[in-house]
C-alpha positions as CSV (number, residue, x, y, z in Angstrom):
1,X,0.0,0.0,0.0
2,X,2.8,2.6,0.8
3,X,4.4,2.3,-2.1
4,X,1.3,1.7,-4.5
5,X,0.9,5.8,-2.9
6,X,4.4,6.4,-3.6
7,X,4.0,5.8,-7.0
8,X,0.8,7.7,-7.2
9,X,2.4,11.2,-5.6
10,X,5.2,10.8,-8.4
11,X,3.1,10.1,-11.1
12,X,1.2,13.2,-10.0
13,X,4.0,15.5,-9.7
14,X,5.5,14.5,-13.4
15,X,2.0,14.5,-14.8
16,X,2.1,18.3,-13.5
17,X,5.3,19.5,-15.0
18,X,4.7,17.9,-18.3
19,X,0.7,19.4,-18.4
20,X,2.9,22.2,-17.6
21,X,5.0,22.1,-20.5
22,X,8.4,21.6,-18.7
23,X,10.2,18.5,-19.3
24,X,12.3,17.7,-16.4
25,X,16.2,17.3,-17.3
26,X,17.9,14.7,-18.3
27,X,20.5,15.5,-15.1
28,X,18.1,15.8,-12.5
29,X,18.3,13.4,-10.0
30,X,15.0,11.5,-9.8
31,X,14.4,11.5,-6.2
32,X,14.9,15.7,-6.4
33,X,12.7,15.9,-9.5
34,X,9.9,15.3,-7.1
35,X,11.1,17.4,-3.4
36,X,9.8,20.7,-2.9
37,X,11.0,21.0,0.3
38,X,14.8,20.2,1.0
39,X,17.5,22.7,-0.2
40,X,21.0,23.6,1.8
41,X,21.6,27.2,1.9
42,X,23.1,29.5,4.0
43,X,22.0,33.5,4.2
44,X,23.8,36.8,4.4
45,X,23.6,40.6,4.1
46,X,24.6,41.8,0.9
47,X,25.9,45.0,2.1
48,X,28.3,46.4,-1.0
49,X,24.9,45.9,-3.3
50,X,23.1,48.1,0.1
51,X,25.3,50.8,-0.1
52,X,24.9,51.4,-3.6
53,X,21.6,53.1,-3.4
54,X,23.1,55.0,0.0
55,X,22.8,58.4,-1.7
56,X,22.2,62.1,-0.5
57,X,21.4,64.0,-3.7
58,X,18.9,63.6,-6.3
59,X,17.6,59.9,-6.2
60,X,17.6,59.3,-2.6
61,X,15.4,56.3,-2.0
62,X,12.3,54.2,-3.9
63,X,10.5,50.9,-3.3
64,X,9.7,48.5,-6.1
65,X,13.0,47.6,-8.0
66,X,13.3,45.3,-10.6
67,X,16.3,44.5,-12.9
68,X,15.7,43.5,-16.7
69,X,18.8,42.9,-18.7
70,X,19.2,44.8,-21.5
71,X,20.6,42.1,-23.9
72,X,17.6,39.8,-22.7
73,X,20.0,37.1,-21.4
74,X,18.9,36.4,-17.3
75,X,21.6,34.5,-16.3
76,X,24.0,34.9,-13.8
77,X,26.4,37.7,-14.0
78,X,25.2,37.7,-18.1
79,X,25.7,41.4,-18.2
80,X,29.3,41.9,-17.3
81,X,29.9,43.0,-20.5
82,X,26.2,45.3,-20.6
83,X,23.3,47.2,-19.1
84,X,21.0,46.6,-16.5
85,X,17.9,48.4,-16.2
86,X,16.6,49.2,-13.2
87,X,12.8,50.0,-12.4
88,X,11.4,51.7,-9.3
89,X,7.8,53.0,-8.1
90,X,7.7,55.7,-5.8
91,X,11.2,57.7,-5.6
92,X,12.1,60.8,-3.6
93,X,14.4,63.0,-5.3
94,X,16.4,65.8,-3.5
95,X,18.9,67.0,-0.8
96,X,20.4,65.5,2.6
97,X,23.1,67.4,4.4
98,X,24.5,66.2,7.3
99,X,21.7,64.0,7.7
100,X,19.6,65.9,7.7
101,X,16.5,66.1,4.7
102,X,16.6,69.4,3.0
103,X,13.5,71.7,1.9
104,X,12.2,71.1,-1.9
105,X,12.6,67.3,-1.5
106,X,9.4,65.7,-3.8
107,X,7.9,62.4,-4.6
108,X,7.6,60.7,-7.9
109,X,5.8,57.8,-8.7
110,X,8.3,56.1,-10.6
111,X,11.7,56.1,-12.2
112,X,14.8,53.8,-13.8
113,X,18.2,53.7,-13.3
114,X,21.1,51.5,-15.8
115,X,23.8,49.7,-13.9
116,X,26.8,48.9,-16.1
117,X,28.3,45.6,-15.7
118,X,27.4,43.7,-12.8
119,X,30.0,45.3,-10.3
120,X,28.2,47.6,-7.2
121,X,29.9,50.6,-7.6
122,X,28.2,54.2,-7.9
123,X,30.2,55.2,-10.6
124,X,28.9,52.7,-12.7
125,X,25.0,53.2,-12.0
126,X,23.0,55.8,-13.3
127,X,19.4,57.5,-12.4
128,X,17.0,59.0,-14.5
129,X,13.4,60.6,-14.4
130,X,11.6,63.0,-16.4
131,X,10.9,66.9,-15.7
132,X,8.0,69.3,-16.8
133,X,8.5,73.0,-18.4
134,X,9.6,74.4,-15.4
135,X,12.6,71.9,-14.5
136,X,10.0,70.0,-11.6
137,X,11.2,66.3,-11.6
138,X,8.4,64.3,-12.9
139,X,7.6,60.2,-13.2
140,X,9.1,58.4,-16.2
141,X,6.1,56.9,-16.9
142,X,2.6,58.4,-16.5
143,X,-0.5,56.9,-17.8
144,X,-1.9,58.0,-21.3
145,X,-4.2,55.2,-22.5
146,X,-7.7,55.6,-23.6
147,X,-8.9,53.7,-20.4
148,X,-6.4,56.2,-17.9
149,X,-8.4,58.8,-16.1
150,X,-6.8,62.3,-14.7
151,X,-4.8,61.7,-11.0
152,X,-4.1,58.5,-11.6
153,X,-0.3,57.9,-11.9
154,X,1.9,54.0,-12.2
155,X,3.6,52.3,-9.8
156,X,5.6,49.5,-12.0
157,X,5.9,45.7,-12.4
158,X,8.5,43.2,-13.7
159,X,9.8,44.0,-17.3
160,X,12.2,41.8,-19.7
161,X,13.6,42.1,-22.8
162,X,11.7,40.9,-26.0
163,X,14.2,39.3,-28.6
164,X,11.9,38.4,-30.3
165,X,9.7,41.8,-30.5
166,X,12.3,44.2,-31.9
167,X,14.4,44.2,-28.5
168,X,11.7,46.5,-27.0
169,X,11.6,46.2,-23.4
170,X,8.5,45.8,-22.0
171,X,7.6,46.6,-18.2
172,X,4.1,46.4,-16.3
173,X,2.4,49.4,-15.2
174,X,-0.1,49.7,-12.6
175,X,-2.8,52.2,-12.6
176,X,-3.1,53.4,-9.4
177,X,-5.4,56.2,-8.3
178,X,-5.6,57.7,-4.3
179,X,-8.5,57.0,-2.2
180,X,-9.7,58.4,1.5
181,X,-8.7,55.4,3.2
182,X,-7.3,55.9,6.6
183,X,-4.7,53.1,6.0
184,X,-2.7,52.9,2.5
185,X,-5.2,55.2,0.7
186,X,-4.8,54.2,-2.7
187,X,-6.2,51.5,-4.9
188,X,-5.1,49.6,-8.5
189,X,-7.6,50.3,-11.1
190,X,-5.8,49.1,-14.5
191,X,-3.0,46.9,-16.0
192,X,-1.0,48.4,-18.5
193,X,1.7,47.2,-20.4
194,X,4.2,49.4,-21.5
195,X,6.9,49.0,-24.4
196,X,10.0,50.8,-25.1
197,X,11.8,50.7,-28.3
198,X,15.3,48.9,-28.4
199,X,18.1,52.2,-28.0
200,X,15.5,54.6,-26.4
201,X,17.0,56.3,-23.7
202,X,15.2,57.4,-20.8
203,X,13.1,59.1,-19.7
204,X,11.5,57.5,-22.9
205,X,9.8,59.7,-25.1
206,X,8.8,57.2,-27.8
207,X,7.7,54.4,-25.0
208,X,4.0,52.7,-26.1
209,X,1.2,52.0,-23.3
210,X,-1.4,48.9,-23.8
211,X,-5.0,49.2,-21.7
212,X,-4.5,45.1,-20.7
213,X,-7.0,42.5,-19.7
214,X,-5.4,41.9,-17.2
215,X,-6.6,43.1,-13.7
216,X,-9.1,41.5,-11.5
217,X,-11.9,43.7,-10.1
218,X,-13.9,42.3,-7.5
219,X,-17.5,43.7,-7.7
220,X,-18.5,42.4,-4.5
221,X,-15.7,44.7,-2.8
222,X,-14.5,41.4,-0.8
223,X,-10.8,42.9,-1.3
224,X,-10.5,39.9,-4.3
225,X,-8.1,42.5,-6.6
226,X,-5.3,41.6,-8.5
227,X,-3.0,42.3,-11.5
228,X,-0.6,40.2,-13.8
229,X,2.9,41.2,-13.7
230,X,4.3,40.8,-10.3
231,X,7.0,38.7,-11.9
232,X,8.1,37.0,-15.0
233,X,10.3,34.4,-16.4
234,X,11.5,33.8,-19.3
235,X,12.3,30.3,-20.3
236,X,13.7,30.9,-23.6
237,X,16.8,29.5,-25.3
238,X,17.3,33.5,-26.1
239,X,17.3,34.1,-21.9
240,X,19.7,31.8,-21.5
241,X,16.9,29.3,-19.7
242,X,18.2,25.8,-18.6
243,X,15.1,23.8,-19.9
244,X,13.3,25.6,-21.9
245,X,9.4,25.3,-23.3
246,X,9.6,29.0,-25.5
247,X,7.5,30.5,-23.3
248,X,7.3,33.7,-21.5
249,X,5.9,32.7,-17.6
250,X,3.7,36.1,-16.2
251,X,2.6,36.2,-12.2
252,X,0.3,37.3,-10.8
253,X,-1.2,38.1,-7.1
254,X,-4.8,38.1,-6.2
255,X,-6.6,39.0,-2.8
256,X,-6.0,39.0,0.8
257,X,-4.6,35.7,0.8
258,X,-1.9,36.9,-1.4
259,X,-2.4,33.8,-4.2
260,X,-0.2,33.5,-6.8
261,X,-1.3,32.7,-10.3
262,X,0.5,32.6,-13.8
263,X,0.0,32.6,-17.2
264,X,2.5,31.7,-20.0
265,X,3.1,32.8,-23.9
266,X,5.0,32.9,-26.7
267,X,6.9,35.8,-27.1
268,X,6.1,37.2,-30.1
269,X,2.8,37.0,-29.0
270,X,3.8,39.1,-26.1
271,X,1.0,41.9,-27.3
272,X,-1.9,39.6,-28.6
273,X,-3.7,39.6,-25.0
274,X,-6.2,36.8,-26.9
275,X,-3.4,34.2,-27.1
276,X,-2.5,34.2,-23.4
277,X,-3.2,31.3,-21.2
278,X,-4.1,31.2,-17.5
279,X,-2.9,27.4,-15.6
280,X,-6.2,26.5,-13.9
281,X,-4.7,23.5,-11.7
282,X,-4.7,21.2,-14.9
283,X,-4.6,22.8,-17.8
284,X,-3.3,25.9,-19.6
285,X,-6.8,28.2,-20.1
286,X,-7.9,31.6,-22.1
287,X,-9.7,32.1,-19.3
288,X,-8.0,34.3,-16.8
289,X,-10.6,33.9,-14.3
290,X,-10.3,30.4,-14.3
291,X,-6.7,30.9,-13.1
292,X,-5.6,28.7,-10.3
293,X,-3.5,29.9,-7.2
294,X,-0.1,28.1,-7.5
295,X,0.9,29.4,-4.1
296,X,-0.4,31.8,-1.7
297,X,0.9,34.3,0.9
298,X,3.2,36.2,-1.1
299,X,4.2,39.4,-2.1
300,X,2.6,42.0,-4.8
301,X,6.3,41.7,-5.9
302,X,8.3,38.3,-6.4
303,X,10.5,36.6,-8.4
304,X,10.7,33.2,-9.7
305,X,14.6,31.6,-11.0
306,X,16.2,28.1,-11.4
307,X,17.8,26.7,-9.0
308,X,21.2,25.2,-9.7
309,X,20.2,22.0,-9.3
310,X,16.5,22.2,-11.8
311,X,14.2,23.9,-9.7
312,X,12.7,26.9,-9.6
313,X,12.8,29.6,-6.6
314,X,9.6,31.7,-6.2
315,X,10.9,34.4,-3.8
316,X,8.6,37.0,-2.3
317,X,8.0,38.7,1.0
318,X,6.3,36.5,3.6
319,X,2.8,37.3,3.6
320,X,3.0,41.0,1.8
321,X,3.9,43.1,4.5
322,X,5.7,39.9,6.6
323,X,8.8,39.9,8.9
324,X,10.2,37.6,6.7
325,X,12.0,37.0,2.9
326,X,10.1,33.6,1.6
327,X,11.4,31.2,-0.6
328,X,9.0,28.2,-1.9
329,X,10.6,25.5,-4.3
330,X,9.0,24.6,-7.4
331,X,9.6,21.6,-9.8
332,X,8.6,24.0,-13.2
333,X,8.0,27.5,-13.3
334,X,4.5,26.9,-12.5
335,X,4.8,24.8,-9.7
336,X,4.1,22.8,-8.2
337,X,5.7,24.6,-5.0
338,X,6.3,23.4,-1.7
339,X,6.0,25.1,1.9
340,X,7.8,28.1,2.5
341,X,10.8,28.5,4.0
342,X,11.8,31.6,5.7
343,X,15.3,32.8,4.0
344,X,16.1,36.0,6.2
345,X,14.5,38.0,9.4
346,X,14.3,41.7,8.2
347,X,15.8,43.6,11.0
348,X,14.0,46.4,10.4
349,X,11.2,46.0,11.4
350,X,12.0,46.0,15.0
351,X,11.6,49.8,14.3
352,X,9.0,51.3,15.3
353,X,6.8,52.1,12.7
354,X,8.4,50.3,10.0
355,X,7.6,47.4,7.3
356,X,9.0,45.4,4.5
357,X,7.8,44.5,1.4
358,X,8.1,42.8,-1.9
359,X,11.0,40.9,-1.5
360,X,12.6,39.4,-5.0
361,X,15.6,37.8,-6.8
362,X,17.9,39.4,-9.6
363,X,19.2,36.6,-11.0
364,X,21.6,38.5,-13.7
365,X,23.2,40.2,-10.9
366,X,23.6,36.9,-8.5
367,X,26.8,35.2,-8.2
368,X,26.6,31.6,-10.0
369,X,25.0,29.4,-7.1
370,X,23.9,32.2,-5.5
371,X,20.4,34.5,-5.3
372,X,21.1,38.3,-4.8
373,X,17.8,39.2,-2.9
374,X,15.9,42.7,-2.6
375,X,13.5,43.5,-0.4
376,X,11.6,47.5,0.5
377,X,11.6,49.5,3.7
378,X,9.1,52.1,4.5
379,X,6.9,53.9,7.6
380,X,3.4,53.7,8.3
381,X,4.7,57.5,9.0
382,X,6.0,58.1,6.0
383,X,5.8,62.0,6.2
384,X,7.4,62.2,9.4
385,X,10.2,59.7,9.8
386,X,11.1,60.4,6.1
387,X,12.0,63.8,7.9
388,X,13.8,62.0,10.7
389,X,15.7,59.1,8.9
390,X,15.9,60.1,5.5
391,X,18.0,57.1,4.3
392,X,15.0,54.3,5.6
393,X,13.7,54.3,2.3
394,X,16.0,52.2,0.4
395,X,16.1,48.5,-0.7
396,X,18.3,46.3,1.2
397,X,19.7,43.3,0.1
398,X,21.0,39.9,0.7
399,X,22.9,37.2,-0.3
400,X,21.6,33.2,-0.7
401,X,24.5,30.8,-1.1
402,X,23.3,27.0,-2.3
403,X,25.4,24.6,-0.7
């Protein structure tokens, strides 16, 4: 009887990774083609890649922060010899001296930076937003599709290099728009995606914005939101991908519980919404609502990489707003993925006042065998102890090494 179950649990793992479209590889030990829970790994602060955003003029701090190489190879330390863009959501640009915040300072909603090489040194990285007529600093990005309304403004998903598109570089936007809650008063009220042509320089005057399909509104107002684009993968030959299927993996995260969901396509397809498809616990389906949760208690940001040894790391922050960088193991990019297993303790929190968020991987910029790790800092505050601590609102990061 016990191993008559045996056999069925394995049968049902491989039957998911191959309705998934993965094929395991021909290297992978059986007994790990099927374990979603062990992995040795030890955990450190990576403070030279910290100090890099440690800066007192101009760019001074964001959240969000993802990194797209600009050849469209993710692999690691594939852009020694290139660019990296970086994308953040909100940004505060101006002056500390001695400490101490300086009038004038302002908030954006989003801007980019292009590290050169994969080394962490300032001279080497680069920040850019745009400005209006009078010199103001402005967002890089601001929504102008036919479904974008006035006041509403983008905070910014996962991006990645089409190869197969031109080059462009295309990079989720969120349309967000400010509400009168007491707590977090905004709310998400659009998907965009937004292309920029291969050589445009920011702050991207010829970029292209697509109204997508892909938000979930909730009419019963039961807090069941959510948006593609917290993530992607692409598990191309072109990306450099160990096992590749041709297919570009998008996540997504959906309600309280913080489920994740993806959907998978071809990348020259990347802008016919209509040949998308959503996994609904069996199947790959054009129905986005049918989209099953693949994991839950994530992050509205998250990453998802191979492992060294075949697998795939879906990294977030532990339940959103959690103590804690989480790391799930999956057997194909769309799972299935085990329990989580808590990676790092952020220290920050024992703060008064402050959270983490949106923890993620950047695997171009990770040491082979290793996961360079972001995560964001901020105040429930904000106003005030931006005033008092001016540096808190930075990404710190840290270092996974696989044993």
């Amino acid at each position: 009887m016990c191993k008559l179950s045996a056999s069925l649990l394995i049968a049902t793992v491989f039957f998911w990774c191959t309705a998934c479209g993965n094929r395991t590889g021909a290297r992978r030990d059986s007994a790990q083609a099927v374990d979603t829970v062990t992995l040795n790994y030890t955990v450190e602060e990576a403070l030279e890649w910290s100090r890099l955003f440690d800066r007192t003029s101009g760019w001074f701090g964001a959240d969000g922060i993802f990194s797209i190489p600009l050849h469209g190879v993710d692999t690691p330390q594939s852009t020694k010899a290139g660019k990296t863009l970086l994308v953040f959501s909100d940004t505060m640009i101006g002056e500390i001296e001695d400490g101490e915040l300086q009038p004038g300072s302002v908030m954006i909603n989003n801007s980019v930076a292009t590290l050169d090489g994969v080394v962490p040194d300032e001279n080497r990285l680069q920040f850019f937003w745009g400005s209006d007529s009078m010199g103001k600093p402005m967002s890089v990005f601001v929504p102008k599709t036919p479904q974008a309304q006035p006041g509403e403004y983008f905070w910014l998903g996962d991006g990645f290099v089409n190869q197969e598109l031109g080059n462009a570089t295309y990079v989720f936007g969120y349309r967000i728009r400010h509400t009168d809650a007491a707590v977090f008063p905004f709310e998400e009220v659009g998907n965009v995606l937004i292309a920029i042509p291969a050589g445009s320089q920011p702050p991207y005057r010829d970029q292209r914005q697509m109204d997508t399909p892909f938000y979930f509104r909730d009419s019963t107002d039961s807090g069941n939101n959510g948006s593609f684009g917290a993530g992607i993968f692409v598990n191309t030959v072109a990306a450099g991908a160990p096992h590749p299927d041709g297919y570009v993996y998008v996540y997504g995260v959906r309600g309280p519980k913080k489920h994740v969901l993806v959907a998978r396509v071809a990348p020259k397809d990347f802008e016919r919404f209509t040949e998308w498809r959503f996994w609904d616990g069996a199947d790959w389906n054009d129905d986005m609502y049918k989209a099953a949760p693949i994991a839950n208690r994530a992050s509205n940001e998250l990453s998802v990489t191979p492992l060294p040894d075949g697998r795939y790391a879906l990294v977030f922050q532990t339940d959103g707003i959690g103590a804690t960088v989480g790391l799930r193991i999956g057997l194909s990019p769309a799972g299935p993925f085990g329990p989580i297993k808590e990676l790092w303790d952020c220290p920050e929190v024992k703060q008064k006042g402050l959270f983490v968020y949106n923890a993620k991987a950047h695997f171009n910029l990770s040491e082979k065998g290793e996961l360079l790790i972001s995560y964001n800092v901020n105040s429930f505050d904000f106003l005030t102890d931006i005033q008092k601590t001016p540096t808190l609102y930075r990404p710190q990061f840290i270092r996974v090494k696989f044993e």
